[in-house]
TORSEMAR-734590 format. One record per residue (C-alpha): residue in three letters; x, y, z; chain. Coordinates in steps of 0.1 Angstrom, whole numbers. Layout:
> Ala; X; Y; Z; A $
...
//
This chain:
> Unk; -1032; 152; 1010; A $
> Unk; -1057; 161; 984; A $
> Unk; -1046; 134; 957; A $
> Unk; -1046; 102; 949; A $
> Unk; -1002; 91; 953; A $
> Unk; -988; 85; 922; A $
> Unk; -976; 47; 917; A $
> Unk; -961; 22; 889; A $
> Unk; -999; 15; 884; A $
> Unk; -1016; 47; 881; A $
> Unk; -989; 71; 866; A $
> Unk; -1001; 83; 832; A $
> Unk; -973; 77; 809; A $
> Unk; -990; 87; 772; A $
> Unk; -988; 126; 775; A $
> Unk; -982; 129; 805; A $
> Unk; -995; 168; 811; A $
> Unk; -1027; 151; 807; A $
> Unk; -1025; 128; 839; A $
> Unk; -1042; 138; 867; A $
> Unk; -1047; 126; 905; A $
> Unk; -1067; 153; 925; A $
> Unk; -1095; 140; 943; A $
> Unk; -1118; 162; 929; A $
> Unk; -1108; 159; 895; A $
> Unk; -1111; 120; 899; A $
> Unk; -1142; 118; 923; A $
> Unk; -1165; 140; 898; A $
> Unk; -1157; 122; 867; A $
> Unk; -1169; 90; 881; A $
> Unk; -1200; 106; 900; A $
> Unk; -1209; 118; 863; A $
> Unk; -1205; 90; 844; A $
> Unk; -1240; 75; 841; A $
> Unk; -1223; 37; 835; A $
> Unk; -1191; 25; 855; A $
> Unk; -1171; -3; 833; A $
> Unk; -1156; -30; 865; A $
> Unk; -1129; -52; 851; A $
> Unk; -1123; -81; 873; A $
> Unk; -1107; -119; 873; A $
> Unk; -1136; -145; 875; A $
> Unk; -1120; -172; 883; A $
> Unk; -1084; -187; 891; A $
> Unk; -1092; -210; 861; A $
> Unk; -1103; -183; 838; A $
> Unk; -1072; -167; 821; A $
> Unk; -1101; -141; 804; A $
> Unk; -1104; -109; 830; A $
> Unk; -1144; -93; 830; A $
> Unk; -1157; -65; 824; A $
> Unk; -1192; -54; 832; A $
> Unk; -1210; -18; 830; A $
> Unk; -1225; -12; 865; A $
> Unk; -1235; 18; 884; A $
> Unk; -1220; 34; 913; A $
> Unk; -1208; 63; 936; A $
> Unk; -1186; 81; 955; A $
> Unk; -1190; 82; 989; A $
> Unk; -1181; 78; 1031; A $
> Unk; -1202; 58; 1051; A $
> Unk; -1183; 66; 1081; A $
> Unk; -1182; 104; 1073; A $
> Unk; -1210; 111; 1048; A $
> Unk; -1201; 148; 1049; A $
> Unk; -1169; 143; 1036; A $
> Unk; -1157; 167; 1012; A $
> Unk; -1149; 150; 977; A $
> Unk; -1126; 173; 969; A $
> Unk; -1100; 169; 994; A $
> Unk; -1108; 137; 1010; A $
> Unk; -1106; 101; 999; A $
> Unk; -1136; 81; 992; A $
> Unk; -1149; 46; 987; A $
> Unk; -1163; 37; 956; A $
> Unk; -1200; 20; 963; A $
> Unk; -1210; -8; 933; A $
> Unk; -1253; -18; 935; A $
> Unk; -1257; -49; 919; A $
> Unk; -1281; -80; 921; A $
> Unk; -1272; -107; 948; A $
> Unk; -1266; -136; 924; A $
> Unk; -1238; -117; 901; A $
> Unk; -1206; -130; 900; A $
> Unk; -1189; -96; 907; A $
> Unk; -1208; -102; 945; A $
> Unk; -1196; -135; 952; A $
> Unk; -1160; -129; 945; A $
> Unk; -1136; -146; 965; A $
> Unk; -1112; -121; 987; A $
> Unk; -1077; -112; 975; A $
> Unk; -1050; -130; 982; A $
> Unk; -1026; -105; 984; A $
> Unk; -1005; -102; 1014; A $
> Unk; -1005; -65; 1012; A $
> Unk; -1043; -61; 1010; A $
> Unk; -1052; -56; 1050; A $
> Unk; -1088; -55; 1041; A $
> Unk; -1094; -86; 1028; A $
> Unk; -1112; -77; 995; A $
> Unk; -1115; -88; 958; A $
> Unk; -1089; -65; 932; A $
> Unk; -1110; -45; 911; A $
> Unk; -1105; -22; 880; A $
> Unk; -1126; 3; 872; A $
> Unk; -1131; 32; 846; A $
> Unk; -1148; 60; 840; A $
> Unk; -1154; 80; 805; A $
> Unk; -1171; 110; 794; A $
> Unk; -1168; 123; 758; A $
> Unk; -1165; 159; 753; A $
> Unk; -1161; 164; 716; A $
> Unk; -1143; 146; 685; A $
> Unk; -1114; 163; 669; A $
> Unk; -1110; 162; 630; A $
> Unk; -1075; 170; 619; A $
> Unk; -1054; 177; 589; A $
> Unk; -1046; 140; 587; A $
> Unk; -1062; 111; 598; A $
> Unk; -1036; 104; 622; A $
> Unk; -1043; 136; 640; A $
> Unk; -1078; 130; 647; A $
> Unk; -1081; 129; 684; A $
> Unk; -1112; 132; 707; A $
> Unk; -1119; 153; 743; A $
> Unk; -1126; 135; 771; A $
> Unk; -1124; 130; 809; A $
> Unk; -1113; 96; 821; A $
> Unk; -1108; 81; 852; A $
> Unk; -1092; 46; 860; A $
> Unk; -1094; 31; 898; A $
> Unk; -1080; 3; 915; A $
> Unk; -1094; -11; 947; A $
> Unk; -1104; -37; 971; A $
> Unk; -1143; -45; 972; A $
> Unk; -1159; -62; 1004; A $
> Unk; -1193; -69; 1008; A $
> Unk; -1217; -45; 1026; A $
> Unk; -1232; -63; 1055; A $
> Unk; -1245; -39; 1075; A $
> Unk; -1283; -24; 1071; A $
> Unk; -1275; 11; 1079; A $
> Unk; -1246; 12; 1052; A $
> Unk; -1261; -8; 1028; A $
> Unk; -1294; 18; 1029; A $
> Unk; -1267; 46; 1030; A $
> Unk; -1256; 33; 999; A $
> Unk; -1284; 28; 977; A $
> Unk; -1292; 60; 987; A $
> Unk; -1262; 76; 976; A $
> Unk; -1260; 59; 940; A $
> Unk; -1299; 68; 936; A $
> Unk; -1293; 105; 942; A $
> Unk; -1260; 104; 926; A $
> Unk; -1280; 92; 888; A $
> Unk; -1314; 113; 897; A $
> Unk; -1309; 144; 928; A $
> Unk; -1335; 137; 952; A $
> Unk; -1354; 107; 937; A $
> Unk; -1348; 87; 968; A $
> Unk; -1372; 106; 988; A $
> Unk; -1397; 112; 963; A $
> Unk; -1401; 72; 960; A $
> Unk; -1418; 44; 981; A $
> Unk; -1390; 43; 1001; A $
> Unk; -1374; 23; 1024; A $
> Unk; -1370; -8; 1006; A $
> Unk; -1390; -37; 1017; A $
> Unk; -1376; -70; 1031; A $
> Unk; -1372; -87; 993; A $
> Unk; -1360; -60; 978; A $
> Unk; -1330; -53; 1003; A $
> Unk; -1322; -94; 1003; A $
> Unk; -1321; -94; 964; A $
> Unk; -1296; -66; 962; A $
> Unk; -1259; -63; 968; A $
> Unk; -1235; -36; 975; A $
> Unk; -1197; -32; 971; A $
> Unk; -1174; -12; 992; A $
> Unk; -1144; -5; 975; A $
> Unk; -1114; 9; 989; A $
> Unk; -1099; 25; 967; A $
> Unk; -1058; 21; 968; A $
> Unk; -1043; 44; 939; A $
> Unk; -1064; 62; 908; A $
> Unk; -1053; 85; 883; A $
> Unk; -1077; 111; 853; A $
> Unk; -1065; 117; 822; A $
> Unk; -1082; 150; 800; A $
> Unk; -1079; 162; 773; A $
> Unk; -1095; 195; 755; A $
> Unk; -1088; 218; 727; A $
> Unk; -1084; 216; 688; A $
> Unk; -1066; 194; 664; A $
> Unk; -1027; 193; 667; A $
> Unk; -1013; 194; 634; A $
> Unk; -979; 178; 619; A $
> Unk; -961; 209; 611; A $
> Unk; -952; 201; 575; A $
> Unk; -992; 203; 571; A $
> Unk; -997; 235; 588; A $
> Unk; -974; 250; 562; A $
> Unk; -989; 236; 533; A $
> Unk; -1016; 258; 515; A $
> Unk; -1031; 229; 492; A $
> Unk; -1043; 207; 522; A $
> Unk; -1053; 237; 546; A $
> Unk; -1078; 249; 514; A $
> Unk; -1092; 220; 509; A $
> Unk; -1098; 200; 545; A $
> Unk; -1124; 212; 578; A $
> Unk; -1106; 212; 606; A $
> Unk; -1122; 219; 644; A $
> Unk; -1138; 203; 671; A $
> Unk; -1176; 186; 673; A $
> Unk; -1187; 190; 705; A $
> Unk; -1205; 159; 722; A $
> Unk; -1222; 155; 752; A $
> Unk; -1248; 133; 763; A $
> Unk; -1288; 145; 764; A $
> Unk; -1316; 138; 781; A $
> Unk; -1350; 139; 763; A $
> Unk; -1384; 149; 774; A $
> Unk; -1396; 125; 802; A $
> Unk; -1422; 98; 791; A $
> Unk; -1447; 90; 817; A $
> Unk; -1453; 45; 820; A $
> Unk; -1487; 35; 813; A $
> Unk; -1493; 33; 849; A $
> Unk; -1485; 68; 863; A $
> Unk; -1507; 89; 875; A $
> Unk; -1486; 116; 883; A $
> Unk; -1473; 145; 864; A $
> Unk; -1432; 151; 858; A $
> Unk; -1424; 165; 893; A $
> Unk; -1398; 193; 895; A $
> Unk; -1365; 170; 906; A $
> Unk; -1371; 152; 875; A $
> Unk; -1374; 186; 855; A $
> Unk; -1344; 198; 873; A $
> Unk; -1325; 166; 859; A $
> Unk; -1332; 166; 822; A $
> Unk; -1324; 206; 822; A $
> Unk; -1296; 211; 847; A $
> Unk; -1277; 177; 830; A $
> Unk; -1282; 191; 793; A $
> Unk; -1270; 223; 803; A $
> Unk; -1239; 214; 821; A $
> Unk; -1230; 184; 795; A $
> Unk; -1232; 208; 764; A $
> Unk; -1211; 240; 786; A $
> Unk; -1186; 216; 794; A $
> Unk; -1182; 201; 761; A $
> Unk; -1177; 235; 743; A $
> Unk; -1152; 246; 771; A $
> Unk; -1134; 214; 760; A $
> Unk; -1135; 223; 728; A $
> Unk; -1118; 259; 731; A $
> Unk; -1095; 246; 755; A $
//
């Protein structure tokens, strides 16, 4: 199996020839997206679910050469030791065999905006991603460094080991990590130009007088500025960053927009 099984939950209903559920599909949108959005229930005596932005990665401890493309992963979630999100209570689900707090989470990466006929056509290109999963705290050392190793390298290629790294003692007590396993996800994408209500296409007096097309968007990153404190000039993995990330945002945003 190289998907994700299709479920009540996870099928995409709204245009459905947008859903997707490869692994691959789903694994890179949320290794991309620089800010993960985690939706969870705080409290059995808070009706108000919560929703924070919080960085993350794909990954296998137990098989850190897995391929993301045709094998499942567990999501890893760094945060500080104190945050709610880490002292959630486990699920009390009968069907959850690993014991773990439910958690929601989404991924979004904006390709371009779409400006129509009419306003109601106006669209936008994007890939999404939408998980659900059960998180357990990572206890042991040589995951927990596997982890924060792996959502490093995952924002920044090879900035762990061009750091003062391993961690010391303080630093490792004052962080947290989350294993989640993930149980179904699902992508939705979509690319192209405007879609226009027929009656429109046909009508000379609003095609001559309104743009139509696709703005591509994509995130960039700008020229590195050095803290007061460095001493060091921009090494090359950080060079590599700023112009392998612009390059890729802006080809994928005007493949989106071509379709």
């Amino acid at each position: 199996m190289t998907e994700y099984p299709k479920g009540v939950r996870n099928t995409v209903n709204r245009y459905r020839g947008r859903g997707v559920y490869d692994y691959n599909t789903i694994h890179t949108i949320v290794n991309t997206s620089p800010i993960l959005h985690v939706s969870f229930v705080p409290s059995s005596g808070d009706p108000f679910p919560t929703i924070l932005p919080m960085i993350g990665a794909m990954g296998s401890f137990a098989s850190p050469s897995a391929d993301p493309s045709s094998e499942a992963l567990d999501l890893f979630l760094h945060g500080y030791v104190s945050s709610r999100l880490m002292r959630l209570p486990p699920s009390e689900d009968v069907g959850d065999s690993e014991g773990g707090a439910p958690l929601c989470i989404s991924a979004t990466l904006l390709d371009g905006i779409v400006l129509a006929l009419t306003p109601n056509h106006h669209s936008m290109n994007y890939r999404s991603a939408v998980l659900h999963g059960y998180a357990t705290l990572v206890t042991s050392p040589e995951e927990k460094l596997y982890a924060m190793e792996l959502v490093t390298n995952n924002l920044v290629p090879a900035r762990w080991e061009n750091t003062r790294v391993p961690p010391n003692k303080v630093e490792m007590q004052s962080t947290s990590i989350l294993r989640v396993k993930i149980v179904d996800a699902s992508a939705k994408i979509r690319n192209g130009g405007p879609g226009e209500d027929r009656k429109d296409e046909k009508d000379d007096n609003v095609r001559g007088k309104v743009w139509t097309g696709v703005i591509p968007a994509y995130a960039v990153l700008g020229e590195p500025v050095p803290a007061e404190t460095n001493r060091v000039a921009v090494p090359p993995h950080v060079k590599e960053l700023v112009q392998g990330w612009n390059e890729e945002n802006e080809r994928k945003a005007k493949a989106a927009a071509k379709g």
